[in-house]
C-alpha positions in Angstrom: 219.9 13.8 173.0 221.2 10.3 171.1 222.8 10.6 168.0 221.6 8.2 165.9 225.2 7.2 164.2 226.1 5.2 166.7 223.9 3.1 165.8 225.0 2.8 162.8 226.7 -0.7 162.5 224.2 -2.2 163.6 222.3 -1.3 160.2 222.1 -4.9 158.4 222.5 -6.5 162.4 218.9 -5.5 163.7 215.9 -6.0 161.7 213.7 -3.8 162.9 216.3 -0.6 163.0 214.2 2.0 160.9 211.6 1.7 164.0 214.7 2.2 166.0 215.9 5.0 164.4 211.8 6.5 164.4 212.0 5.6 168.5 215.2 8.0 169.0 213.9 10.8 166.9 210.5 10.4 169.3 213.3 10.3 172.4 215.3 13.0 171.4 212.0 15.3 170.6 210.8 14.7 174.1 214.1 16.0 175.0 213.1 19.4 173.4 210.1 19.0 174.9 211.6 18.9 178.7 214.1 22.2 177.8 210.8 24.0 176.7 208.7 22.7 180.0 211.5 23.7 182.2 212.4 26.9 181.0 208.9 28.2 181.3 208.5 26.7 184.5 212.0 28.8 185.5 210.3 31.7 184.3 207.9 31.6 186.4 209.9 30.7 189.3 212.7 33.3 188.6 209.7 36.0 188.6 209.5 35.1 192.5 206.7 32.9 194.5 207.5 33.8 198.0 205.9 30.4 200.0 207.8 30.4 202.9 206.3 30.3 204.9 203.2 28.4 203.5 201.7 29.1 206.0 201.1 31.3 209.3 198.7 30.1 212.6 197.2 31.9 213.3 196.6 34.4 210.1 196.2 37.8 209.8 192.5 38.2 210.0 192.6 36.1 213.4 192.0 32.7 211.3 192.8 29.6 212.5 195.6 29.0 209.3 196.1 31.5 206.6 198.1 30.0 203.9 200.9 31.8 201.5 200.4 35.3 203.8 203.4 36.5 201.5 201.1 36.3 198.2 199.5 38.9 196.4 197.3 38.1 193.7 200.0 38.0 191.3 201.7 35.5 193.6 198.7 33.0 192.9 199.1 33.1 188.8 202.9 32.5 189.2 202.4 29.2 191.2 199.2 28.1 189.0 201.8 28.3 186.2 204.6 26.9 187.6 202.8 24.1 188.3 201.7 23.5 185.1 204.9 23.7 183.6 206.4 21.0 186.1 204.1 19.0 185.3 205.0 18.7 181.7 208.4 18.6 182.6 208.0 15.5 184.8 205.5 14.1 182.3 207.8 14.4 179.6 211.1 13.1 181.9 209.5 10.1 182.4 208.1 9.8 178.9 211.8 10.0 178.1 212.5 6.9 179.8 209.6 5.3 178.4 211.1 5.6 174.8 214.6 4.4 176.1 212.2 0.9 177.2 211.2 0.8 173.3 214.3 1.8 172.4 215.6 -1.6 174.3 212.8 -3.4 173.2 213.4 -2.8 169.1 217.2 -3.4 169.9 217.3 -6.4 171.6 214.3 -7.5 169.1 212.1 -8.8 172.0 209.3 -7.7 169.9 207.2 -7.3 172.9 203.0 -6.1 173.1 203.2 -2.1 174.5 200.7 -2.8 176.8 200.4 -2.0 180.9 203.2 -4.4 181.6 205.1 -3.4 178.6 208.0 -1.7 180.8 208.2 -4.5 183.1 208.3 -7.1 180.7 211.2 -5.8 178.6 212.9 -5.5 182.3 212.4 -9.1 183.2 213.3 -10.0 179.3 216.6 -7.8 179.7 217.7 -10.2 182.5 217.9 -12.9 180.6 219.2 -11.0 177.7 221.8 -8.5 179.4 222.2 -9.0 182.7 224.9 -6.0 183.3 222.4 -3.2 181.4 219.3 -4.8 183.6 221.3 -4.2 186.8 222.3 -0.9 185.8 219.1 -0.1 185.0 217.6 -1.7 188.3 220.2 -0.4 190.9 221.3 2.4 189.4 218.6 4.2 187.6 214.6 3.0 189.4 216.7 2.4 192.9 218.3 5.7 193.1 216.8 8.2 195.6 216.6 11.3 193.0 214.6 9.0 190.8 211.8 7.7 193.1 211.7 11.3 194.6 210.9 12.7 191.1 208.4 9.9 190.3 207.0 10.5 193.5 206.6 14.2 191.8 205.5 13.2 189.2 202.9 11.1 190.1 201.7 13.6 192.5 201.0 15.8 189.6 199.4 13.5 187.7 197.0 11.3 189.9 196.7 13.7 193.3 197.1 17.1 194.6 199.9 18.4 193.1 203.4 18.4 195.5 203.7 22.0 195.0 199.6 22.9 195.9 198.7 22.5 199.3 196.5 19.0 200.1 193.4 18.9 201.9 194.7 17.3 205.0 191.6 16.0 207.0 191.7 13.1 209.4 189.3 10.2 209.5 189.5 8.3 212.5 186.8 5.2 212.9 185.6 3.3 216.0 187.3 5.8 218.3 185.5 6.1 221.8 184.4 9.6 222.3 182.2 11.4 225.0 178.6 12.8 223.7 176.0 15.0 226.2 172.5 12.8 227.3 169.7 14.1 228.6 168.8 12.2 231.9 165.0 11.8 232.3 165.6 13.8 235.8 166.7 16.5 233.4 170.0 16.4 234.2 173.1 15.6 231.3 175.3 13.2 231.5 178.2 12.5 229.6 178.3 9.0 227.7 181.0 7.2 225.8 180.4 5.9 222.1 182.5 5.2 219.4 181.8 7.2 216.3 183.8 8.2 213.0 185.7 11.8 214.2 187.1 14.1 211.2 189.2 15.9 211.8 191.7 19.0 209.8 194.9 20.1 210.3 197.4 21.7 208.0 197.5 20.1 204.4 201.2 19.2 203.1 203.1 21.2 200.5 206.1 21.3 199.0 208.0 24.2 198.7 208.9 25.7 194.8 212.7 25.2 195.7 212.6 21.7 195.7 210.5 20.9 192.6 212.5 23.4 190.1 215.9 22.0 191.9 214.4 18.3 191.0 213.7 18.9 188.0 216.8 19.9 187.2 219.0 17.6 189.2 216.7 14.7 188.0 217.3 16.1 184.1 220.6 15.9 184.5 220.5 12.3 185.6 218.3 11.2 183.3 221.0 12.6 180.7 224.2 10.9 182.2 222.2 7.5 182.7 220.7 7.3 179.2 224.9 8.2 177.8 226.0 5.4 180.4 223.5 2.9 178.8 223.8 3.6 175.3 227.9 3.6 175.7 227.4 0.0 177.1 224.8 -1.6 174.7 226.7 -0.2 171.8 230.0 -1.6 172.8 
């Protein structure tokens, strides 16, 4: 969390510093927000959700794929709730970051319109402004590995098949040559090439509940240490 005093001094130096001092209050409940998310979604986890493997071929039954042959029915309410509770842990990480963009905005008074390219705009604004925090920012924070594999996450969650819920993985191929049966008017069949549109399934992807609590941890962490480093530069 941010405390708000070391802001202090620059009181009387920015103009709009109320709204700043609103924008970390909104950061730092967001904050509270993620140790509520996670800790539920650790609850859940802890309890045990035994996915590995996600899947056997073939299953029990003789099926061509049975998926999560570990799980009893309990086993399926654990996971729906662990994935609802990593998703509002990522949705609020990320919303975290989005108040440290405002948070730039107000201090640097670029007084720029939150709209779609809001984020981007303070980023191309902070070049010009601060080159050292946009670098930081750029190489250090959106370049790094742990954060592009938490937004990947995270977006996951948010716009497609969860990483953590196993995708429909069917196969569309188009104009590919293929073999179909044709009845010969002797009576006879004869096998003739065509191209058609094949579909196709195979196994659907997943990610295993080890990696997405251990993200969301490692990736909380980071997001804390980053958001110290910045604040201990700008304020210096």
């Amino acid at each position: 969390m941010i405390d708000k005093r070391v802001f202090a001094k620059f009181s009387d130096r920015i103009m709009m510093y109320p709204i700043l001092m609103e924008e970390i209050d909104e950061l730092n409940n967001k904050v509270g927000s993620v140790k509520v998310s996670y800790a539920l979604c650790r609850h859940y986890y802890d309890k045990g959700i035994p996915d590995k493997p996600y899947y056997i071929s073939p299953g029990k039954d003789g099926q061509s794929v049975q998926y999560f042959p570990n799980f009893k029915n309990k086993h399926w309410m654990r996971l729906y709730w662990f994935n609802h509770f990593a998703d509002a842990a990522y949705m609020k990480l990320f919303s975290v970051w989005d108040s440290v963009t405002e948070i730039l905005d107000t201090f640097y008074g670029m007084n720029i319109d939150k709209n779609m390219r809001f984020k981007f705009r303070v980023m191309d604004e902070l070049k010009q402004k601060d080159n050292i925090i946009w670098s930081f920012l750029k190489n250090d924070v959106l370049n790094s590995g742990l954060y592009q594999k938490a937004e990947k996450y995270r977006n996951s969650f948010a716009h497609y098949t969860g990483p953590s819920t196993v995708s429909n993985n069917y196969i569309i191929q188009k104009d590919k040559e293929v073999e179909f049966p044709k009845m010969q008017e002797d009576g006879t069949i004869k096998m003739i090439k065509k191209k058609a549109t094949v579909l196709s399934y195979g196994v659907g992807d997943y990610t295993f509940v080890d990696d997405i609590i251990n993200n969301i941890l490692d990736f909380s962490e980071f997001t804390g240490k980053k958001i110290s480093k910045l604040l201990t530069d700008i304020v210096s």
